[in-house]
C-alpha positions in Angstrom: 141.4 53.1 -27.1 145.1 52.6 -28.0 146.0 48.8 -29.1 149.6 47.2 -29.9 149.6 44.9 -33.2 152.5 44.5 -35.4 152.5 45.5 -39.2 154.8 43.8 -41.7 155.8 46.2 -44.3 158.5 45.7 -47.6 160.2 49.5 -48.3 163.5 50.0 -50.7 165.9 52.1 -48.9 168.9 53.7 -49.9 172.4 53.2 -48.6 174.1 56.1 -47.6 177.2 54.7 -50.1 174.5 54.5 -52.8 172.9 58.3 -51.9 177.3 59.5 -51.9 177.3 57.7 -55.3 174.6 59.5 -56.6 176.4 62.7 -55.6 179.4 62.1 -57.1 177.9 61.3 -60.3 176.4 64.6 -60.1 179.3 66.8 -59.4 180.7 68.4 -62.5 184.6 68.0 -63.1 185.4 71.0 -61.0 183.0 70.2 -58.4 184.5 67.2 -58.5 187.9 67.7 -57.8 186.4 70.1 -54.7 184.8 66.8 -53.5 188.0 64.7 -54.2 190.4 67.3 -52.1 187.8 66.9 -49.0 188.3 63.8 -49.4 191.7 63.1 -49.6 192.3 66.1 -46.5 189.2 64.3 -44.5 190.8 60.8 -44.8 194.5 59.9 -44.2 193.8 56.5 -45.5 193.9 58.0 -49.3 196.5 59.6 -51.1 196.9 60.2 -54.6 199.9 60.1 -56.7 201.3 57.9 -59.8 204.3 56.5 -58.0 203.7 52.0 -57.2 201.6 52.1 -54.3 200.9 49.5 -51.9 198.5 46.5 -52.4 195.4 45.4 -50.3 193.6 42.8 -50.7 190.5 43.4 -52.9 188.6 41.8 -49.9 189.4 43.0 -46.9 187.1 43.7 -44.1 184.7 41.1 -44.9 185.1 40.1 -41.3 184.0 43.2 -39.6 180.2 44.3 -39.0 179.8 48.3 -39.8 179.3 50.5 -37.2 181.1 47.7 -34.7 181.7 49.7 -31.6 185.1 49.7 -30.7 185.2 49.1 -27.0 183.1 45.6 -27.4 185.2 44.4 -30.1 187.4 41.3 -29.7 190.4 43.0 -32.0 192.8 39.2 -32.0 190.2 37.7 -34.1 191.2 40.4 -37.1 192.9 38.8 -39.6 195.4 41.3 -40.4 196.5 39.5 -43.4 193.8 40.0 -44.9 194.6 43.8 -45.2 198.5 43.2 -45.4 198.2 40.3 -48.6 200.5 41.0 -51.2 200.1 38.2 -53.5 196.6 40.2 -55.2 196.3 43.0 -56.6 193.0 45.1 -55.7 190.8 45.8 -58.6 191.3 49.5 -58.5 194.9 49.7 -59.2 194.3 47.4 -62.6 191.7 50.3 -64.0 193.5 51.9 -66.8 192.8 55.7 -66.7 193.3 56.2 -70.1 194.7 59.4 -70.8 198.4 60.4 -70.2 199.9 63.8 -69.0 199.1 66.0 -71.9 195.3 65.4 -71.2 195.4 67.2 -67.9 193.7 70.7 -68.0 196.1 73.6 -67.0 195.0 75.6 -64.6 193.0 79.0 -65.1 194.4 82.1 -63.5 191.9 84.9 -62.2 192.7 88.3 -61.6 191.4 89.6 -58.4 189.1 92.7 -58.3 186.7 94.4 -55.5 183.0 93.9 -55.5 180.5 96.3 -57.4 179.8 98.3 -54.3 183.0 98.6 -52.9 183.8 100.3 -57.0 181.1 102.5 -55.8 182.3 103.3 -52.5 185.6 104.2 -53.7 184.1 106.4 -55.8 182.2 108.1 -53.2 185.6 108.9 -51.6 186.6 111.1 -53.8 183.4 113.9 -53.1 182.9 116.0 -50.0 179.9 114.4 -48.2 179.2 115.7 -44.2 178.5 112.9 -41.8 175.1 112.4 -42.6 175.5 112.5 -46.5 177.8 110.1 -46.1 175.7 107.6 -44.1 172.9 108.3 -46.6 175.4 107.8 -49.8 176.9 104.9 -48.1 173.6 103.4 -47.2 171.9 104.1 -50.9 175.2 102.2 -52.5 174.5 99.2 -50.3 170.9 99.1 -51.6 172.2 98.9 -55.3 171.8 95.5 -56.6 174.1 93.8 -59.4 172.1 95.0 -62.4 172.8 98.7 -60.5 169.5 99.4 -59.4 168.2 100.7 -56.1 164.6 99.0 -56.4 162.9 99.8 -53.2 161.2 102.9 -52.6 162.6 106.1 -50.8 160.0 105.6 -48.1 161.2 102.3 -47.0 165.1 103.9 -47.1 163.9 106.6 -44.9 162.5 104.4 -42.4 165.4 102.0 -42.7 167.9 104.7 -42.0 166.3 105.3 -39.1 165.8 102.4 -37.0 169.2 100.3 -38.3 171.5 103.8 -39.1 170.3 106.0 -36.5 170.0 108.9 -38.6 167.0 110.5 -38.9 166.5 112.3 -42.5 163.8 113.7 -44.8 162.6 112.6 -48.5 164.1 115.3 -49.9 167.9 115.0 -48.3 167.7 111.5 -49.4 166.4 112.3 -53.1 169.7 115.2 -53.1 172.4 112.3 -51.9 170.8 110.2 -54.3 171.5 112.3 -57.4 175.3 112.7 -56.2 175.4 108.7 -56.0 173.5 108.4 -59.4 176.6 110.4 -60.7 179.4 108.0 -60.3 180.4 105.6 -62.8 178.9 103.4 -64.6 176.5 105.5 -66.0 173.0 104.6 -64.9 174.2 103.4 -61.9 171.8 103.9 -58.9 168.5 104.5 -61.3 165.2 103.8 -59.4 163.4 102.4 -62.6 164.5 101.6 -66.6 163.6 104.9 -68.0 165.7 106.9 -65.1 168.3 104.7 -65.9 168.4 105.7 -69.7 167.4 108.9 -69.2 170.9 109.4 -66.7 172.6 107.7 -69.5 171.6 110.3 -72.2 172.5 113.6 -70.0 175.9 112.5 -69.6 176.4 111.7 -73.4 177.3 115.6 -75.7 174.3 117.2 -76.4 172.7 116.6 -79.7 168.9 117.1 -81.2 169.0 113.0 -81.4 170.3 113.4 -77.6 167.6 115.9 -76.9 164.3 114.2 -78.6 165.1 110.6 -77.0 165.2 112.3 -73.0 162.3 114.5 -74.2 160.3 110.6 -75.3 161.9 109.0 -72.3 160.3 111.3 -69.9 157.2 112.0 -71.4 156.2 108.9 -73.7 158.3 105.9 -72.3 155.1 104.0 -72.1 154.8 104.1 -76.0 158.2 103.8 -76.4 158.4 100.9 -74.8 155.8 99.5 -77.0 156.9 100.9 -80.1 153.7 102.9 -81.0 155.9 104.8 -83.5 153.0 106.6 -85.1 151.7 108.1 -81.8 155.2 109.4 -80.9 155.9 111.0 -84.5 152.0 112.8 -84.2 152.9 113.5 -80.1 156.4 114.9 -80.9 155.8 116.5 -83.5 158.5 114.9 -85.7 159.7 113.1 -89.0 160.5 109.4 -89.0 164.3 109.7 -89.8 164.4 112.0 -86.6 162.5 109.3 -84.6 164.8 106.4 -85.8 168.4 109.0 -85.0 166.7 108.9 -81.9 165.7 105.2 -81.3 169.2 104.8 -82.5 171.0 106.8 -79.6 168.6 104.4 -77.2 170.0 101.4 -78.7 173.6 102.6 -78.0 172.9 102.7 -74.3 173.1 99.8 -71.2 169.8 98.7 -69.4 171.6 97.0 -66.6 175.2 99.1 -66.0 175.9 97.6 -62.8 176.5 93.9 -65.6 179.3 96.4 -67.7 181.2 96.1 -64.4 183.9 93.7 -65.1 184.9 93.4 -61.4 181.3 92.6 -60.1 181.3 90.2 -56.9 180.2 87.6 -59.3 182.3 85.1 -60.0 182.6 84.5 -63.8 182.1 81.3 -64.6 184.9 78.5 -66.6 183.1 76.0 -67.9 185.4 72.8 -67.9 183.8 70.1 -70.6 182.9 67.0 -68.8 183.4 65.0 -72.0 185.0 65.4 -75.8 183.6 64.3 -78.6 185.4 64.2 -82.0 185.3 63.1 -85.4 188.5 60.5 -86.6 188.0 59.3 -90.1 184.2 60.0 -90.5 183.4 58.3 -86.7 182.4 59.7 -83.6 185.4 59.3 -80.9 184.5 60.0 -77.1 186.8 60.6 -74.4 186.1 61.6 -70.7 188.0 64.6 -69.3 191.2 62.7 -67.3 190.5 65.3 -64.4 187.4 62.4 -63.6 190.5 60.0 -63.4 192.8 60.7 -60.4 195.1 58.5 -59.4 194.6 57.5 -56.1 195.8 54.6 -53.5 195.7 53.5 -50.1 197.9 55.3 -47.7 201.7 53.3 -47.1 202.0 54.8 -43.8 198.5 53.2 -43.2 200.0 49.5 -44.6 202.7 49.9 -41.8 200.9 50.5 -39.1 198.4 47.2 -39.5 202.2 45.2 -40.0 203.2 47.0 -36.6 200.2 45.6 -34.7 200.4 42.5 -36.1 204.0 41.6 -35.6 203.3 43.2 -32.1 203.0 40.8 -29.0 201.5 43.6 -26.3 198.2 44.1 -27.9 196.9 47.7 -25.6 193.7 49.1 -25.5 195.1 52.5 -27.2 196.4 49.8 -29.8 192.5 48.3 -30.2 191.6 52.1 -30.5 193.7 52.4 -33.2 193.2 49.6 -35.3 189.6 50.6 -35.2 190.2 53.8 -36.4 192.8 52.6 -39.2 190.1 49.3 -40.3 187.0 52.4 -40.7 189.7 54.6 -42.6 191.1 51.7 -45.2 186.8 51.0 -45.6 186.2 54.2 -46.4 189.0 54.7 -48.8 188.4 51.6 -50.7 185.0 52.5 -51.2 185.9 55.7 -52.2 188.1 54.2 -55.0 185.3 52.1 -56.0 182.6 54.9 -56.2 185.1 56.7 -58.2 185.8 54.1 -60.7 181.8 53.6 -61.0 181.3 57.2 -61.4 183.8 57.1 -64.6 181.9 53.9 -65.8 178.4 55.6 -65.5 179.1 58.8 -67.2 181.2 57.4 -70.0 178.4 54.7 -70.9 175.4 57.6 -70.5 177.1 60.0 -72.7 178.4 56.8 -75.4 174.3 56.0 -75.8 173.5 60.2 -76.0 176.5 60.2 -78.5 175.4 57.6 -80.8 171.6 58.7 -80.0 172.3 61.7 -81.8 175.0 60.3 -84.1 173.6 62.2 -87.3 173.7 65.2 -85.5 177.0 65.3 -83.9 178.4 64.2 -87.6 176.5 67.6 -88.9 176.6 69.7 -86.5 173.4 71.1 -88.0 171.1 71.1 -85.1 167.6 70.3 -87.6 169.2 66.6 -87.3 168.6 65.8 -83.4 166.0 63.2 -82.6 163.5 63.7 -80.3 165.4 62.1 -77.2 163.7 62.4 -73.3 166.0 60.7 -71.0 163.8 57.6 -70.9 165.3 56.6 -74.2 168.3 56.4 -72.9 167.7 55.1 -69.7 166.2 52.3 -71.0 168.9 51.5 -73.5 171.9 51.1 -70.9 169.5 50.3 -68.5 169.9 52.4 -65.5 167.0 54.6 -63.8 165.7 57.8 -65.3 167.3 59.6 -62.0 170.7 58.4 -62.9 170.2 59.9 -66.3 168.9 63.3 -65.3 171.6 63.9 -62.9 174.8 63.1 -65.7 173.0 65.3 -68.5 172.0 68.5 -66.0 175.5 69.5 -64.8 177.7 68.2 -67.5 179.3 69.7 -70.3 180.7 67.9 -73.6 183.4 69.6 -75.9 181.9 68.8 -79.5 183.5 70.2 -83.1 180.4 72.8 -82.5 181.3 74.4 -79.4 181.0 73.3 -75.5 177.4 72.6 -74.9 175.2 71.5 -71.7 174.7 67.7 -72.4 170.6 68.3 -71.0 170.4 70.6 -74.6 170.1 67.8 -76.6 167.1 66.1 -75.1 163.5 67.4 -76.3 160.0 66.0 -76.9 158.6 64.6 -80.2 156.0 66.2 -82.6 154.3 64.4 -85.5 154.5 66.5 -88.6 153.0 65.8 -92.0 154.2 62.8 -93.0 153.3 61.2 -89.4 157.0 61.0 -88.5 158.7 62.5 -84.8 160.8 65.4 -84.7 162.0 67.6 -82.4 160.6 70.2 -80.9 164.6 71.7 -81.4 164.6 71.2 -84.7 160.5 73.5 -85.3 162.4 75.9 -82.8 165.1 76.6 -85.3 162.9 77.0 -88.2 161.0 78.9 -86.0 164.0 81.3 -85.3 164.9 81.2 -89.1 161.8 82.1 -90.2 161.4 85.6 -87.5 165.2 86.1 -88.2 164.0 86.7 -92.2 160.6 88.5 -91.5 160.7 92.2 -92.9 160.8 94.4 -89.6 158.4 97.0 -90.4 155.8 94.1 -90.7 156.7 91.4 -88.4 155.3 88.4 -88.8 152.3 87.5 -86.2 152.0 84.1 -83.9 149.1 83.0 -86.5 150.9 83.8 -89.1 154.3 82.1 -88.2 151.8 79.1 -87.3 150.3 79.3 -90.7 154.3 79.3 -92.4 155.4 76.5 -90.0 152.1 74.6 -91.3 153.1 75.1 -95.1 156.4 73.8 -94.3 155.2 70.5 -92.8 154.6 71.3 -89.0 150.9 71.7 -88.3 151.2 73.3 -84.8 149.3 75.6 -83.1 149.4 79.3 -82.6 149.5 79.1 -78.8 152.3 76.1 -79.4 154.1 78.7 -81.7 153.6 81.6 -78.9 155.4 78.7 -76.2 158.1 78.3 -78.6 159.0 82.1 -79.4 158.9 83.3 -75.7 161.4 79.8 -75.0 163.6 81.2 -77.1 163.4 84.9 -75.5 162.1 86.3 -79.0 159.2 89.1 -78.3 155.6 89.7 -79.9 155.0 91.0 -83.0 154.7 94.6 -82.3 157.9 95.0 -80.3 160.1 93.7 -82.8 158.9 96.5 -85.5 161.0 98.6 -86.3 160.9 101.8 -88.5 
């Protein structure tokens, strides 16, 4: 039985300014200045430039209703003055930017390049192939991902040669094409698996009895190579240790993923462009946002004469309505724009001032055992904004700091107790962690109890499992496979 009744119910909802806010806060300087040039192309209203711009009045439009149709409005009860005053001056233009012309960041130059496979392709120009090598070679090459491995098996290339190349092939014609791809450079390239990638490596380097015993291991004991059962390879091999380490040696010297050695990969190598800079003047922590978050922007002049034109005009036309519409929703949308600008600078200038003097001690060092234990709570609640606001500042930001360019999220960790019942970070056991593995003797590395049991004698009663967590965060392996001979 369906009944009608009426439920009264209290939700928060965001505006879409407020979600566009959050976005811009966000956006990295780069992204950024993507964001800005959208903006600026999307709405004639804004311009940016230096040069004295043209004054509105801080409150204008606080007649109209948003999302006023324009065909119902009655446009002679618009108070164009209120658009065209020029005894204030808006907020925006009295915001000091605070950096002059030598602040601004040059631009980086890139030189272009072609992508990995077309390299390979190229390449593959340069051999005889017939017709249906050459959809084979063509068609392995395209299955070569950017570490320069072909990872799926020959059965599914057969059957995909078939039903999207239309050529019809065996295993074996496949497996031939595929050793005359595995032949171009780099070396490695086109390997089905690590050891066949090593293994193509070592063929190609000048024969040597090092040379020799490392492909003889690779094909025949990769398993306990991999796992650096040294013992078991010198009884299986029949050889002496220094043999086994000339060996290990010419391993070493080789490149696990060769389609990364390729310098003009279609990745696109990143510039990272410090959001902030922090420096020390006299002994004291200076911070100053990158003036790229500053642009200079104002409201269109050519936009400030065409409200005068339909003011001082006596034939008010329905095309004329049309258009003041159209100009009142463009000047909105560009004084908001300036607003959510100048609040984006505020919020990421006052989030980074609290992580700054959070961390004061550390950033005066530079020695990373000094951060505190700082979740973004802390600072959340100290300049009192929400968590979210917070999180989204310190994941995409960068700050220039006498210690290199770091991402402003590596500086927050949890709290551990040690000895003495005071917190510290978890950053600060990492690094004494990494200290301690970085000393160990390497033909006896040190064990995840024992590491727990040296951590305990130095004041930081953790456990081995907490110690296991910590060593695989900072991509350090077990024990046994960082023995060496």
């Amino acid at each position: 039985m369906l009944k009608q009744h009426l439920q009264f119910k209290l939700s928060q909802k965001l505006s879409p300014q407020q979600i566009q806010l959050m976005k811009l806060i966000q956006l990295p300087t780069q992204a950024f200045e993507q964001r800005l040039k959208q903006e600026l192309e999307e709405n004639p209203a804004l311009e940016t430039g230096k040069e004295e711009a043209d004054t509105l009045d801080d409150e204008y439009g606080t007649e109209f209703d948003e999302g006023t149709d324009s065909e119902t409005i009655e446009t002679e009860d618009i108070n164009i003055d209120d658009y065209l005053s020029d005894d204030e001056i808006p907020d925006y233009r009295t915001k000091a930017n605070n950096h002059s012309a030598d602040d601004d960041e040059k631009s980086v130059p890139y030189a272009a390049g072609i992508s990995f496979n077309q390299h390979l392709i190229n390449q593959l120009n340069t051999i005889y192939l017939n017709d249906e090598e050459w959809g084979i070679a063509e068609f392995l090459v395209g299955s070569v991902d950017e570490s320069g491995y072909i990872r799926r098996p020959i059965s599914d290339i057969l059957d995909d040669l078939a039903f999207t190349q239309n050529i019809y092939t065996e295993e074996k014609t496949i497996l031939r094409v595929l050793k005359t791809v595995q032949a171009l450079d780099p070396p490695g390239v086109a390997a089905r698996s690590l050891d066949e990638c090593l293994i193509i490596q070592l063929k190609r380097k000048e024969m040597s009895p090092s040379v020799e015993l490392a492909i003889d291991m690779l094909e025949k004991s990769f398993d306990q190579f991999t796992k650096k059962h040294y013992k078991k390879l010198l009884q299986k091999h029949s050889i002496t240790e220094e043999e086994l380490k000339d060996a290990i040696s010419e391993v070493e010297k080789l490149n696990p993923k060769p389609g990364g050695s390729y310098a003009g990969n279609n990745r696109m190598i990143e510039h990272v462009v410090p959001d902030f800079s922090i420096k020390i003047v006299e002994g004291e922590l200076e911070l100053t946002l990158n003036g790229r978050n500053a642009p200079e922007l104002r409201v269109s002049r050519e936009y400030n004469n065409m409200l005068k034109g339909y003011k001082d005009s006596k034939d008010k036309s329905k095309s004329q309505k049309d258009a003041i519409m159209f100009i009142k929703q463009k000047l909105d949308a560009a004084k908001w724009f300036i607003d959510a600008i100048l609040q984006r600078q505020q919020t990421l200038f006052v989030t980074m001032s609290s992580i700054m003097n959070y961390q004061k001690e550390y950033f005066l060092t530079g020695d990373e055992r000094n951060l505190r234990p700082m979740i973004l709570k802390d600072i959340a609640d100290e300049i009192n904004m929400d968590v979210s606001t917070v999180s989204r500042v310190a994941n995409s930001k960068y700050v220039d700091t006498p210690y290199g360019t770091k991402l402003i999220k590596e500086y927050f960790s949890e709290s551990m107790k040690n000895e003495q019942g005071e917190d510290v970070s978890t950053k600060e056991i990492k690094k004494i962690l990494e200290t301690v593995i970085a000393d160990e003797t390497k033909k006896k590395p040190l064990t995840d109890d024992r590491l727990a049991g040296i951590l305990k004698e130095k004041g930081y009663p953790i456990a081995r499992r907490t110690v296991a967590k910590y060593r695989e965060q900072l991509g350090i392996p077990v024990a046994r496979l960082r023995k060496q001979i």
